[in-house]
DOMARMAR-817542 format. One line per 8 residues: for each residue z, y, x of N, C-alpha, C. Coordinates in steps of 0.1 Angstrom, whole numbers, plus 5000, padded with zeros to 4 digits. Example, Ala and Ser with C-alpha at 12.3 -4.5 7.8 and 13.67 -1.06 7.14 Angstrom:
<rs>
5078,4943,5132,5078,4955,5123,5078,4967,5132  5071,4978,5128,5071,4989,5137,5079,5000,5129
</rs>
This chain:
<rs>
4637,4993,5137,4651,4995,5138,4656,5002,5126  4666,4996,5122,4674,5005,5109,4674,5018,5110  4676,5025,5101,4682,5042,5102,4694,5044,5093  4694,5034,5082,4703,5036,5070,4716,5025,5072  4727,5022,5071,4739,5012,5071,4736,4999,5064  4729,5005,5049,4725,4992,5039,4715,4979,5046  4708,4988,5060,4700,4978,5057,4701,4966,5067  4715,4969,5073,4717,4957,5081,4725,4950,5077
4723,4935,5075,4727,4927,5065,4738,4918,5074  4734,4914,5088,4742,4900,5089,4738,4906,5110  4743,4901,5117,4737,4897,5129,4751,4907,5142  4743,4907,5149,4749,4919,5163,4740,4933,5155  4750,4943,5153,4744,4961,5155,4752,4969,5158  4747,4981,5156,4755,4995,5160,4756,5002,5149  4766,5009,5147,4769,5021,5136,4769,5029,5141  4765,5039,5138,4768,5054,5147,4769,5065,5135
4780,5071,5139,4780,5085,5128,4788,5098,5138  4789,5108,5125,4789,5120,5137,4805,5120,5140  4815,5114,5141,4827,5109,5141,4831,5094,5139  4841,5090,5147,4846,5073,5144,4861,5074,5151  4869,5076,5138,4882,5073,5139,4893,5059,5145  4892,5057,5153,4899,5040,5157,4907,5030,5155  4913,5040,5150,4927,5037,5144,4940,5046,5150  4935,5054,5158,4941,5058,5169,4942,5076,5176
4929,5076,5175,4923,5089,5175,4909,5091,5174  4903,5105,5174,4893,5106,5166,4877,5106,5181  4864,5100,5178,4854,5099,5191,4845,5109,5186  4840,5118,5193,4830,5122,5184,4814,5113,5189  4807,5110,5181,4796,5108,5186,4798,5096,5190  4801,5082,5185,4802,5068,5192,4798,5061,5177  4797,5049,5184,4790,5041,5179,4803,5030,5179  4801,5018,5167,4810,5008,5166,4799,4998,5165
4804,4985,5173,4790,4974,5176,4800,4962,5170  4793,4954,5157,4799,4948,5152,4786,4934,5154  4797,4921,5159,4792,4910,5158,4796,4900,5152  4788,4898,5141,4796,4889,5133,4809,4887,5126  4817,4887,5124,4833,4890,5119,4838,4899,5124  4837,4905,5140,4844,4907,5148,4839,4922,5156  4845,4932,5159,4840,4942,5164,4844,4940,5181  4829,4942,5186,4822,4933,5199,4827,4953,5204
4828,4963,5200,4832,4976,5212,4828,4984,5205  4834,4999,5212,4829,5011,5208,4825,5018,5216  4816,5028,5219,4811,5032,5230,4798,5045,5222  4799,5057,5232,4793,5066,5230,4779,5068,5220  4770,5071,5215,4761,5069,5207,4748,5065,5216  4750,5075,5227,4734,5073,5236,4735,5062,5246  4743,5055,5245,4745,5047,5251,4745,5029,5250  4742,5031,5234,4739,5018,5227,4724,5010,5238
4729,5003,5241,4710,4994,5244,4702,4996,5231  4692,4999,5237,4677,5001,5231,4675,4989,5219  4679,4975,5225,4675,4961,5221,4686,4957,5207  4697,4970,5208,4705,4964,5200,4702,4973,5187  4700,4968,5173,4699,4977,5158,4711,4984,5155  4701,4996,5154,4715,5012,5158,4712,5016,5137  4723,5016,5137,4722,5021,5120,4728,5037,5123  4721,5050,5121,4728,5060,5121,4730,5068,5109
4742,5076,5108,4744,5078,5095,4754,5092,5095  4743,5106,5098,4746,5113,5100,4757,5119,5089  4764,5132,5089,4776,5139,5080,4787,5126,5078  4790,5116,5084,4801,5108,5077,4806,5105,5090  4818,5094,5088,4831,5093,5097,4833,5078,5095  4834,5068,5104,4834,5059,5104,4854,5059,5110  4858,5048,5097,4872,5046,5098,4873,5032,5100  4888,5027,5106,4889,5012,5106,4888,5009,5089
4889,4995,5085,4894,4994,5073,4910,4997,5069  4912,4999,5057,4923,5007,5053,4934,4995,5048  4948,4999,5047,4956,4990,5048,4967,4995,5037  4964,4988,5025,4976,4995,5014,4987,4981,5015  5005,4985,5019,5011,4979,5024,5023,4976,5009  5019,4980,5002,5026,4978,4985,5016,4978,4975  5014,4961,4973,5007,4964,4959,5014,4952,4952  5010,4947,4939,5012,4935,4932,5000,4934,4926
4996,4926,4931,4979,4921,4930,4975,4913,4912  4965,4916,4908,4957,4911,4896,4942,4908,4902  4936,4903,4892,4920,4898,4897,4912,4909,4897  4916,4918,4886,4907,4927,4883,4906,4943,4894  4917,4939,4901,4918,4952,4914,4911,4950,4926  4908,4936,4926,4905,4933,4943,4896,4942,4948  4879,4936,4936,4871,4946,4942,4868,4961,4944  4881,4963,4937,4878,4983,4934,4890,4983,4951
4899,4976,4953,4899,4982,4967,4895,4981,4978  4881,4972,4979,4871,4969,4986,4862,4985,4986  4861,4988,4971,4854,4995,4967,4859,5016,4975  4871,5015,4979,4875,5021,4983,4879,5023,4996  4873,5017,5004,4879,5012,5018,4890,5005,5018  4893,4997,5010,4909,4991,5017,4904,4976,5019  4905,4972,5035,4903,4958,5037,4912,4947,5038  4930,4954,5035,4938,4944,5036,4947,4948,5032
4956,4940,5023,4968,4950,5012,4976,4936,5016  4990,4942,5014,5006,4931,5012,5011,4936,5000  5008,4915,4992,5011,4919,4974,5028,4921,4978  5036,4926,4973,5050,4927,4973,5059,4919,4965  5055,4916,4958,5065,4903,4946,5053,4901,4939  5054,4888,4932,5043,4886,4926,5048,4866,4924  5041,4860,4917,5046,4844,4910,5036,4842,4927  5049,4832,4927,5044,4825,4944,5030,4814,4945
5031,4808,4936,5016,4798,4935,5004,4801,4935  5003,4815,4924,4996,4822,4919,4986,4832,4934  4996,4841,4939,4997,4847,4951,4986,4839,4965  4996,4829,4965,4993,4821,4975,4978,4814,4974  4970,4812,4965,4961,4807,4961,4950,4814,4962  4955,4832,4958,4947,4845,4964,4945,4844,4978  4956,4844,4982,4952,4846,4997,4945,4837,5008  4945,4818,5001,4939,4811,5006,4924,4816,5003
4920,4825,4991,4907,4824,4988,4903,4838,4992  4907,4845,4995,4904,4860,4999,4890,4862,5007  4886,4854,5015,4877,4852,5024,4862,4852,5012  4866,4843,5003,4855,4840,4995,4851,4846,4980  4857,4861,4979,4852,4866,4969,4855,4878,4980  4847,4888,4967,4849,4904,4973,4865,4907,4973  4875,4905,4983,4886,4911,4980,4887,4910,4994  4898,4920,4994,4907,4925,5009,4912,4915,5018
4917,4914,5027,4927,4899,5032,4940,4905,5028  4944,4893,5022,4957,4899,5013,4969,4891,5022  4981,4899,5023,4994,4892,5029,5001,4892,5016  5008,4883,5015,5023,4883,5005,5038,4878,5009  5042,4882,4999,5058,4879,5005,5065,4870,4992  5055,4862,4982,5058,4854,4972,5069,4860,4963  5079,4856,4957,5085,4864,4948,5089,4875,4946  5099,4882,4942,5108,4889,4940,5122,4883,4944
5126,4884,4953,5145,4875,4952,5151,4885,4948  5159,4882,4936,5163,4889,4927,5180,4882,4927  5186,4895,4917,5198,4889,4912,5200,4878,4901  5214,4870,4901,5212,4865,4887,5205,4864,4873  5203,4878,4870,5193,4887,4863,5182,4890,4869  5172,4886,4869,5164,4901,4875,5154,4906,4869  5153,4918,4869,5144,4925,4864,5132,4923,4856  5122,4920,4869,5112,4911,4867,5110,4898,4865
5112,4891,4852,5113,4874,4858,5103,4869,4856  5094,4869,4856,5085,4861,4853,5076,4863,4869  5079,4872,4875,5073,4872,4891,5087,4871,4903  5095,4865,4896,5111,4870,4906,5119,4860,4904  5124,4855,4918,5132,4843,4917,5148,4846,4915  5157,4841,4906,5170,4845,4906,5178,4839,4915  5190,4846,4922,5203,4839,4934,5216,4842,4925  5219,4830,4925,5233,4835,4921,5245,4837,4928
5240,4838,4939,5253,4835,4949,5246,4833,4966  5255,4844,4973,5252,4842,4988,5241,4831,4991  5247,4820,4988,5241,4807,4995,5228,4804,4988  5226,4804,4976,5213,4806,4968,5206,4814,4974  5208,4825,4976,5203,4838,4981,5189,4831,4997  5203,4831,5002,5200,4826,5020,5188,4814,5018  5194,4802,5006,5181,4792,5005,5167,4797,4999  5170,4810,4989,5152,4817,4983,5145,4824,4995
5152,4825,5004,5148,4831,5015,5140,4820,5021  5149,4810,5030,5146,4798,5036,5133,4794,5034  5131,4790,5019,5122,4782,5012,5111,4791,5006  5111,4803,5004,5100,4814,5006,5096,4814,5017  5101,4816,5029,5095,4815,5040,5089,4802,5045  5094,4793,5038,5086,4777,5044,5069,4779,5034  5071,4782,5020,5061,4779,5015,5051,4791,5024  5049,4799,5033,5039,4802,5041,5038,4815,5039
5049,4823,5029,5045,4835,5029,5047,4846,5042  5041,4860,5044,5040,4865,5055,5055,4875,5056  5062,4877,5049,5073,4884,5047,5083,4881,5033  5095,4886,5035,5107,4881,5026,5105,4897,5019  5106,4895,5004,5109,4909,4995,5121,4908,4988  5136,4914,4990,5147,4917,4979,5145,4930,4970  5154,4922,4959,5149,4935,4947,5160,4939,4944  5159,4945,4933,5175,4957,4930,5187,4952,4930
5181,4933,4922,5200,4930,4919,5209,4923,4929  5203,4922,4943,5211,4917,4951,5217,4921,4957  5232,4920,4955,5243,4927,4963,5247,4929,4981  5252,4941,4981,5249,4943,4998,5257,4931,5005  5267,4924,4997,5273,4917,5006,5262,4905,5010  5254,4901,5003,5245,4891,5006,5236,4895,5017  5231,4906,5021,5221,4912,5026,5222,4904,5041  5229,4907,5048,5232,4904,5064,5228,4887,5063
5230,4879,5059,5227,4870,5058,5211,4864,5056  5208,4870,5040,5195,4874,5041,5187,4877,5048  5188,4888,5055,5181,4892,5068,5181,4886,5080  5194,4873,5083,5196,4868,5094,5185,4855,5090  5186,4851,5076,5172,4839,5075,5162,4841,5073  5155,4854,5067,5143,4857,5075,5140,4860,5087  5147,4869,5095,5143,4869,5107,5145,4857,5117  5154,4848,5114,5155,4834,5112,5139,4823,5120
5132,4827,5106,5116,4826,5101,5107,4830,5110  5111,4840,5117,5100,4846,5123,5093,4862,5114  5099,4859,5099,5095,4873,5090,5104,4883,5090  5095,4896,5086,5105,4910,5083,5111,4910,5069  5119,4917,5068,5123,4914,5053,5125,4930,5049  5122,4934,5036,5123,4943,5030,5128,4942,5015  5133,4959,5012,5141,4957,5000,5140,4969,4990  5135,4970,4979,5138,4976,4968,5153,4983,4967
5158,4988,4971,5172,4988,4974,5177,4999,4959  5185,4999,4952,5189,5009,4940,5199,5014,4942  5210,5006,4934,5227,5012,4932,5233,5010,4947  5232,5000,4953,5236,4996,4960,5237,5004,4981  5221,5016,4977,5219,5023,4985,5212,5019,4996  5204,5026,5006,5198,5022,5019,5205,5022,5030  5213,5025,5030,5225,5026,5043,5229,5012,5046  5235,5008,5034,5243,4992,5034,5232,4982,5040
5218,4987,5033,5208,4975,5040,5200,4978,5053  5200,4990,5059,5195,4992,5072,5211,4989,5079  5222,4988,5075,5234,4980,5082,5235,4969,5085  5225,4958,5071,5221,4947,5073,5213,4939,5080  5204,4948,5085,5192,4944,5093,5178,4945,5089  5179,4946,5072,5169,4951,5067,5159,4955,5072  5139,4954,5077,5133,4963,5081,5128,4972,5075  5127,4976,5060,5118,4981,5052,5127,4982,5041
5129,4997,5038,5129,4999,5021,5117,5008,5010  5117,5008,4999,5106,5006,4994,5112,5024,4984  5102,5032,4976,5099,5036,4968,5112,5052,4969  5119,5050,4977,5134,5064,4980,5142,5058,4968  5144,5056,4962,5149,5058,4950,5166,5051,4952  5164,5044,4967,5181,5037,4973,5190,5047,4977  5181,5061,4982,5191,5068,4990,5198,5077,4977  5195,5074,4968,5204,5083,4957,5218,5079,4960
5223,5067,4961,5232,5062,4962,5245,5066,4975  5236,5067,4985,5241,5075,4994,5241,5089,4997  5234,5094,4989,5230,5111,4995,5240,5116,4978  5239,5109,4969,5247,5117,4956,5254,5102,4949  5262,5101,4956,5269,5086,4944,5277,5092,4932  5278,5088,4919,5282,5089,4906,5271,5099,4900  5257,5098,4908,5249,5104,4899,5241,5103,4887  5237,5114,4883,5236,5108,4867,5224,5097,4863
5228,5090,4850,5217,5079,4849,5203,5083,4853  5195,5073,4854,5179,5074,4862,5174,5072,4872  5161,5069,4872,5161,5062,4885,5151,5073,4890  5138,5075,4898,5133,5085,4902,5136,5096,4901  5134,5102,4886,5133,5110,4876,5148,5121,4880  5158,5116,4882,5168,5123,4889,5170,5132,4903  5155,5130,4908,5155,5136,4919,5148,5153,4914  5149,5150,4902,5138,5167,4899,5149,5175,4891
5161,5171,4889,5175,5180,4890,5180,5189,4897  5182,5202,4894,5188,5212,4904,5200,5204,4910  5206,5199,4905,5218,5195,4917,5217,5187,4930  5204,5181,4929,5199,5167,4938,5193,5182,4953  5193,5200,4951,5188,5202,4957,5203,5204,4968  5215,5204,4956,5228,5204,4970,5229,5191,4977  5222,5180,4979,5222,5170,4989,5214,5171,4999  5211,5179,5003,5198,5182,5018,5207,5178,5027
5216,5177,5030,5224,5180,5044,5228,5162,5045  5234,5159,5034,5232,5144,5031,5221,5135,5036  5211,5142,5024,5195,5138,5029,5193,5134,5047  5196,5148,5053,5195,5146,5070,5203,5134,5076  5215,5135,5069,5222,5124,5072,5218,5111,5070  5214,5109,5060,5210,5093,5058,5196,5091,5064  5188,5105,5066,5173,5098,5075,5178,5098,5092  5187,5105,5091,5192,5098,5107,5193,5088,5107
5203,5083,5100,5209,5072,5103,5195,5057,5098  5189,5062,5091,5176,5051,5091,5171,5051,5104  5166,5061,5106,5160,5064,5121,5168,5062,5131  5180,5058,5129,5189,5053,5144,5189,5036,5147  5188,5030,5134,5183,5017,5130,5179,5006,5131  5163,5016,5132,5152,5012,5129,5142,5008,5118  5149,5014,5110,5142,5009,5095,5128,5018,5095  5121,5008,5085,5104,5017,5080,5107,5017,5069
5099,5033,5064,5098,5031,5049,5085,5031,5042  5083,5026,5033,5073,5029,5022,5071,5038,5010  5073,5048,5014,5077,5051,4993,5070,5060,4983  5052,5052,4986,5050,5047,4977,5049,5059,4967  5044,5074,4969,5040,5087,4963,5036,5086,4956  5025,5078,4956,5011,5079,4942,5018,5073,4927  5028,5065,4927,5036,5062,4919,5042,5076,4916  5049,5082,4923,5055,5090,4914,5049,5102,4909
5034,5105,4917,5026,5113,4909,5020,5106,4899  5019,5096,4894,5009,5089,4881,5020,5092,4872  5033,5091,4877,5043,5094,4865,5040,5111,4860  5036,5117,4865,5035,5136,4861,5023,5130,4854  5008,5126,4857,4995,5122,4851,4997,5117,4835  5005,5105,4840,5005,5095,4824,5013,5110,4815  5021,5117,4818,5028,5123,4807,5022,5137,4803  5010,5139,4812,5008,5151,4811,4995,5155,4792
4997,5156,4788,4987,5159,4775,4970,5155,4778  4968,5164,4791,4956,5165,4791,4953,5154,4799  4959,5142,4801,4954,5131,4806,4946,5123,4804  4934,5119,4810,4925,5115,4807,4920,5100,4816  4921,5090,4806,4923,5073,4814,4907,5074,4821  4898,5077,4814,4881,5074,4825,4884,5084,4830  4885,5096,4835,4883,5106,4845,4897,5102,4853  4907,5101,4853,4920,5096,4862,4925,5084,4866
4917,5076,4860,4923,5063,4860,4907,5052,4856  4904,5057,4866,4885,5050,4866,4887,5036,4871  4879,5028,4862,4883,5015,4863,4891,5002,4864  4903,5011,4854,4913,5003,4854,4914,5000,4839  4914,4987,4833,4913,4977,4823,4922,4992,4814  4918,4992,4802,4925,5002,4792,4940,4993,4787  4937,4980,4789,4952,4970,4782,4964,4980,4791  4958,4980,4804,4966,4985,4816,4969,4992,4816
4966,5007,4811,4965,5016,4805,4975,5020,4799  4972,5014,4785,4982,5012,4776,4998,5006,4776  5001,4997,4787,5010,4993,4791,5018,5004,4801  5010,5006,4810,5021,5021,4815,5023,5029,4810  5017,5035,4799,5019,5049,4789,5033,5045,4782  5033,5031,4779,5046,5022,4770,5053,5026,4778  5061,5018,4793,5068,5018,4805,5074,5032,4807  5067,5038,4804,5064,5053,4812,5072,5064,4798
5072,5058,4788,5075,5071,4781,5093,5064,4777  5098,5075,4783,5117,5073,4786,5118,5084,4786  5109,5096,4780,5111,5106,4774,5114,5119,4787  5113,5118,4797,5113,5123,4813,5100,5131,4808  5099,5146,4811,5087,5153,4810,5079,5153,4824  5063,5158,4822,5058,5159,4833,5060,5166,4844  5064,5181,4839,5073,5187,4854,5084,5184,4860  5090,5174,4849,5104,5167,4860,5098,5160,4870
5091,5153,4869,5081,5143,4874,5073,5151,4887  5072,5164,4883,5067,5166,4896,5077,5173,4908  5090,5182,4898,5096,5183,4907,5102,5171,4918  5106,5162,4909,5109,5146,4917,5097,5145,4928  5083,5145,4925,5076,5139,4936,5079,5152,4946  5079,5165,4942,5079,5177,4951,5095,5171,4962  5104,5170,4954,5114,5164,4962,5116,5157,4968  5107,5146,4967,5103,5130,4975,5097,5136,4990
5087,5144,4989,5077,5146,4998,5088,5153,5008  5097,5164,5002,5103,5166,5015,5112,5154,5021  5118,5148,5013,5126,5138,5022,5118,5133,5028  5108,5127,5026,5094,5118,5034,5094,5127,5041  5093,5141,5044,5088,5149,5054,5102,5152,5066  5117,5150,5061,5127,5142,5074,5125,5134,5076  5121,5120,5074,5116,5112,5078,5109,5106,5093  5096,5117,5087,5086,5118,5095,5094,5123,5106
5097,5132,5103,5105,5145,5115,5113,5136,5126  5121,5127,5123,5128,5114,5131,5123,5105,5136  5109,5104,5133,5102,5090,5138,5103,5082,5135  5106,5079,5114,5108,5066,5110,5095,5062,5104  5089,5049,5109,5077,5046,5105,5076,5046,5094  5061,5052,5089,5062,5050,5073,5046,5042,5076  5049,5036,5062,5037,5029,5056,5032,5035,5046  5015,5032,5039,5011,5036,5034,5010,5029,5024
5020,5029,5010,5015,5017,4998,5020,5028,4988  5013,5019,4970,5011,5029,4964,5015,5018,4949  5019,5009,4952,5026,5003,4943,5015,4996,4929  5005,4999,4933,4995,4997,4922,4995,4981,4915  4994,4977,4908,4989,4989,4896,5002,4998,4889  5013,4997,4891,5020,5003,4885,5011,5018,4883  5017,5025,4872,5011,5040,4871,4998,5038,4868  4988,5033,4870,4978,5030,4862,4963,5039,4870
4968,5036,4883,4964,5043,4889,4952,5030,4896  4938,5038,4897,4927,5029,4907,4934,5029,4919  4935,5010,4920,4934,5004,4931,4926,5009,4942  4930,5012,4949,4918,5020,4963,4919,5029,4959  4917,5038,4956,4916,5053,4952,4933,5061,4951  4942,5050,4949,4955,5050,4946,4962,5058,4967  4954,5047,4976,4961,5049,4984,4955,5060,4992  4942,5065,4989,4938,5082,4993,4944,5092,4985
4952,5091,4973,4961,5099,4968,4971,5097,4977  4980,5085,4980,4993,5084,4988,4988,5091,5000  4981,5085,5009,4977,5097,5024,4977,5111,5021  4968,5117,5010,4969,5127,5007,4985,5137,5004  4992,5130,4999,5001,5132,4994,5014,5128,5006  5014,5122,5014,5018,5121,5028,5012,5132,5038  5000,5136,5036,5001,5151,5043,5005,5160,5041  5008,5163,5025,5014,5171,5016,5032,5172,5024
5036,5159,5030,5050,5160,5031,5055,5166,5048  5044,5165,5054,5047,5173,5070,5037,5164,5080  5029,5156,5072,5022,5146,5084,5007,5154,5083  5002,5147,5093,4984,5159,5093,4978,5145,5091  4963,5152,5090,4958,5138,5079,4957,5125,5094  4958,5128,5106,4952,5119,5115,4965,5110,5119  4978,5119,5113,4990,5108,5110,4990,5100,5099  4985,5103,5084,4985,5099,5071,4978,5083,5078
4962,5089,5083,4950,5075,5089,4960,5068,5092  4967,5069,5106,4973,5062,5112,4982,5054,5104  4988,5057,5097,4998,5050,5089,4994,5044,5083  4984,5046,5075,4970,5032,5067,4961,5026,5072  4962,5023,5090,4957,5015,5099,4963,5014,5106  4962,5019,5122,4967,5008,5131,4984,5011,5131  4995,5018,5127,5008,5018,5126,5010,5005,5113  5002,5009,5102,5007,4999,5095,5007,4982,5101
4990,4985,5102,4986,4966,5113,5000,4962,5120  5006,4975,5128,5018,4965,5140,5025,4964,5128  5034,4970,5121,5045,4967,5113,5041,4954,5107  5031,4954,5101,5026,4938,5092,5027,4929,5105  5021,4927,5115,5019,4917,5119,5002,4916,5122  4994,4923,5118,4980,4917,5116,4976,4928,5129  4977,4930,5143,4972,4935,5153,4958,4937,5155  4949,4927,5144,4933,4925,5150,4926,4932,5137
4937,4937,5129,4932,4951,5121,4934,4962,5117  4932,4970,5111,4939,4986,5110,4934,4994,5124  4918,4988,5134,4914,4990,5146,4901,4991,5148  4896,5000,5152,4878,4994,5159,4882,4994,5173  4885,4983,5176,4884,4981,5195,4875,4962,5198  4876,4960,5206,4865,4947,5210,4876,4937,5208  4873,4928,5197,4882,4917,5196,4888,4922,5181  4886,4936,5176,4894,4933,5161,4887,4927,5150
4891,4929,5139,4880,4920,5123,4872,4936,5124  4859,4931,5122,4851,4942,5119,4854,4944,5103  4860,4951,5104,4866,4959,5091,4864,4973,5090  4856,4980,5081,4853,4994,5090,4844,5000,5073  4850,5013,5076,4848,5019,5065,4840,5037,5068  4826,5037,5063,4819,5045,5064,4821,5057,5053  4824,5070,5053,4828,5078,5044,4822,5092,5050  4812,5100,5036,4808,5116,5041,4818,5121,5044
4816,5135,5053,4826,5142,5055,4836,5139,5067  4844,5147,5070,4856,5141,5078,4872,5143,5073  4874,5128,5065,4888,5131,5066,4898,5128,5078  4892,5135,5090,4901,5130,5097,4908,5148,5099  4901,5153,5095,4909,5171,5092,4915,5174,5078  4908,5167,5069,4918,5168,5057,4913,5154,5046  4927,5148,5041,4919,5137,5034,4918,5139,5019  4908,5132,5015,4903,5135,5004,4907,5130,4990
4910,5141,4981,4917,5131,4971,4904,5122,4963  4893,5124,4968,4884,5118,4957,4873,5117,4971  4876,5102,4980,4859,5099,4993,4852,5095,4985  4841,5099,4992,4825,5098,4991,4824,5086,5000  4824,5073,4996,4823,5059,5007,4807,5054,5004  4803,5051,5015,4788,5050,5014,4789,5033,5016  4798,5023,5025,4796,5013,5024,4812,5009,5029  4813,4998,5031,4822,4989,5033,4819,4974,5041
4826,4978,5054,4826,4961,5058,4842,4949,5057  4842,4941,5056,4851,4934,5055,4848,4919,5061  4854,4919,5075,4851,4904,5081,4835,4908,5084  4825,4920,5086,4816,4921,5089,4804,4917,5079  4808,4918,5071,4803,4917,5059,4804,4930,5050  4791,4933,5044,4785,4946,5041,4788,4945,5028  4794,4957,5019,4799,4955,5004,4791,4975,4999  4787,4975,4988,4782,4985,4987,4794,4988,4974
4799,5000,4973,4807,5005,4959,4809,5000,4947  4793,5005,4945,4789,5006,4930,4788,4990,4928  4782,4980,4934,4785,4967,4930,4796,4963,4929  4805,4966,4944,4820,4966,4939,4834,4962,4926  4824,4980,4918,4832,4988,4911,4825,4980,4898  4810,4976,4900,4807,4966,4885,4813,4948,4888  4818,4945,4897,4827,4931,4899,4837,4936,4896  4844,4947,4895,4858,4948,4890,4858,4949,4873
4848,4957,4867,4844,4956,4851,4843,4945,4848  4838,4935,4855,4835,4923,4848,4848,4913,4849  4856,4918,4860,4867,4905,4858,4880,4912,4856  4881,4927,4846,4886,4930,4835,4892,4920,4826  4886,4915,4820,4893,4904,4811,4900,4896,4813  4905,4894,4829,4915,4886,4830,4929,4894,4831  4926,4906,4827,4938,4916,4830,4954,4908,4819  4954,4903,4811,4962,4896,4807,4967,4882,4806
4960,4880,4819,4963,4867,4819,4970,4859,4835  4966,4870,4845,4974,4871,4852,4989,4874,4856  4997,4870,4860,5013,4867,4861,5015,4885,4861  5013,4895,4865,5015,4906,4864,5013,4912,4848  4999,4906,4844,4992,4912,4832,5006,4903,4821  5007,4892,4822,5021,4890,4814,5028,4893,4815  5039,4897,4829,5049,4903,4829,5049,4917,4820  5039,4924,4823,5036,4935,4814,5038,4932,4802
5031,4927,4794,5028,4924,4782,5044,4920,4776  5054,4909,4785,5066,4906,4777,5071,4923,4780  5070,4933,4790,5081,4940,4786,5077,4950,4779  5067,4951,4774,5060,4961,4765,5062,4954,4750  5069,4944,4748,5068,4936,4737,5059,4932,4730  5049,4929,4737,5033,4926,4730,5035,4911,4731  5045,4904,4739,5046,4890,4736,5059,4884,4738
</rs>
């Protein structure tokens, strides 16, 4: 009979460690019995049959697999967020063919099960174009929707330049679809679009609009102004009124702490930023320097965390995403800083869990993960220690399953070295590259 995790390769077994988190709340002393793809129950440790291969794996914490709910995907991330516990991410904008082609193939390399929401629907302009479809008008709008949602994606994404008057419409053709639709929301504010039907806004950076309008240029970075601290009462105001709603948010912390990192002097790309291609590197340092120092940068995230922390206080679902690669931050490792940094704002780590499993699973759609119960994807993530009392900015992961399939780190973390080199050549790695003017 096994003793170690590694050494059960394929079949019906048992996991047992001195904790197993469900997605839900914490067992002490059980065991998770995985058959084939699929996790077949969970049940007490001494209670396993004799006949079935018990893997035990004392000092660690057996978690569902992890669920980062904002990223824009590249080749060279998949395996480092395998490598990290994350078994299933939603890319957020991203070139639709490209996307779609990941996700048909997900199954068959080391990567997560990916959801997408295919472009960007953008304004006339938009920001991003080389991963962002433009509307010029209401009716354009309502058809990028339409026809995003026929090509098979799992959710609709709006970006900055679409105007609130489009929104309600927008929202009425995805949900239309059967999808949620979420939104980047900027000038235009989160009010107008949780009025619209909107389910999801992304990154805080909408409620400037409502909580301080005619405020001064910038986009994050304005939140680390003494004056942003006379909108608290505002603040309350507009997380009411999200929370009266129904809106979820995302927003996506570890981004605005990689903005304090990249600017700080003593910043260091292999110790902070482990295994992310140096091109990539170099591209956010470019992005990143608008001349914003690194304690604005933290005041802003210090500011962020309390609004996230009204938030919470109302009961408005949050998600756990981290926007990666933006900031230049490791994929997987990116979204144990966001939970981390989500406790930091009033949640305890066994809310942060939740929010990067089974709360996120219902918001997405994918019920049969973000769980250990009989009938989910054995997706399940073995880690020393217990972060279910405090999470850890830097886990100790001993293994990884995905679809019940065993992934060890360090191999992981050498599949993501090697397909490095496609870091410019993927629809993101170029979008970078035109706005950095390298092409």
């Amino acid at each position: 009979m096994p003793s170690t995790f590694p050494e059960i390769q394929a079949g019906c077994f048992a996991c047992a460690a001195d904790r197993l988190f469900d997605g839900v709340a914490v067992l002490e002393n059980h065991a998770v019995i995985v058959e084939g793809r699929t996790v077949a129950g969970v049940m007490p440790s001494e209670a396993v049959p004799e006949s079935l291969p018990l893997a035990r794996v004392p000092g660690t914490t057996i978690l569902p697999g992890l669920i980062d709910a904002h990223t824009h995907l590249m080749r060279w991330e998949l395996p480092l967020f395998l490598a990290y516990g994350v078994t299933a991410v939603r890319d957020t904008g991203n070139d639709p063919d490209w996307i779609l082609q990941c996700r048909a193939q997900d199954d068959e390399h080391p990567s997560p099960a990916i959801l997408c929401v295919g472009p960007l629907l953008d304004g006339s302009q938009p920001f991003h174009k080389l991963v962002s479809r433009a509307c010029r008008d209401r009716e354009s709008a309502v058809d990028a929707v339409r026809e995003t949602a026929a090509a098979g994606t799992d959710g609709i994404k709006l970006y900055v330049g679409i105007p609130k008057e489009w929104l309600p419409a927008m929202a009425e053709a995805s949900h239309a679809a059967g999808l949620k639709v979420s939104i980047h929301s900027s000038g235009e504010g989160v009010r107008a679009a949780a009025r619209a039907g909107i389910d999801e806004f992304h990154h805080l950076d909408g409620i400037l609009a409502d909580v301080w309008p005619g405020h001064p240029p910038g986009w994050l970075s304005v939140w680390s102004l003494p004056e942003f601290a006379r909108t608290r009462d505002a603040q309350r105001k507009i997380a009411d009124e999200i929370a009266r709603l129904g809106m979820a948010a995302t927003p996506t912390l570890a981004y605005w702490q990689s903005q304090c990192r990249l600017r700080d002097p003593a910043f260091s790309s292999s110790e902070e930023a482990p295994g992310v291609p140096p091109e990539m590197v170099l591209w956010q340092q470019k992005l990143s320097g608008n001349g914003v120092a690194a304690d604005r940068w933290r005041r802003a995230l210090e500011a962020a965390q309390r609004f996230t922390g009204l938030l919470f206080e109302r009961g408005v679902p949050i998600l756990v995403g981290t926007d990666t690669p933006c900031g230049a931050v490791t994929p997987g490792l990116s979204l144990w800083h966001e939970m981390a940094l989500l406790a930091g704002s009033g949640m305890s780590s066994i809310d942060a869990l939740q929010a990067a499993t089974s709360k996120a699973a219902d918001f997405l759609g994918i019920s049969n993960r973000g769980r250990l119960a009989s009938g989910s994807a054995a997706d399940l993530v073995i880690i020393r220690g217990d972060p279910t009392r405090e999470i850890p900015a830097e886990p100790d992961i001993i293994a990884v399953l995905k679809n019940g399939k065993a992934y060890q780190p360090t191999e992981l973390r050498a599949k993501a070295a090697q397909d490095a080199s496609t870091v410019t050549e993927d629809p993101w790695g170029i979008q970078f590259q035109v706005e950095c003017g390298d092409l």
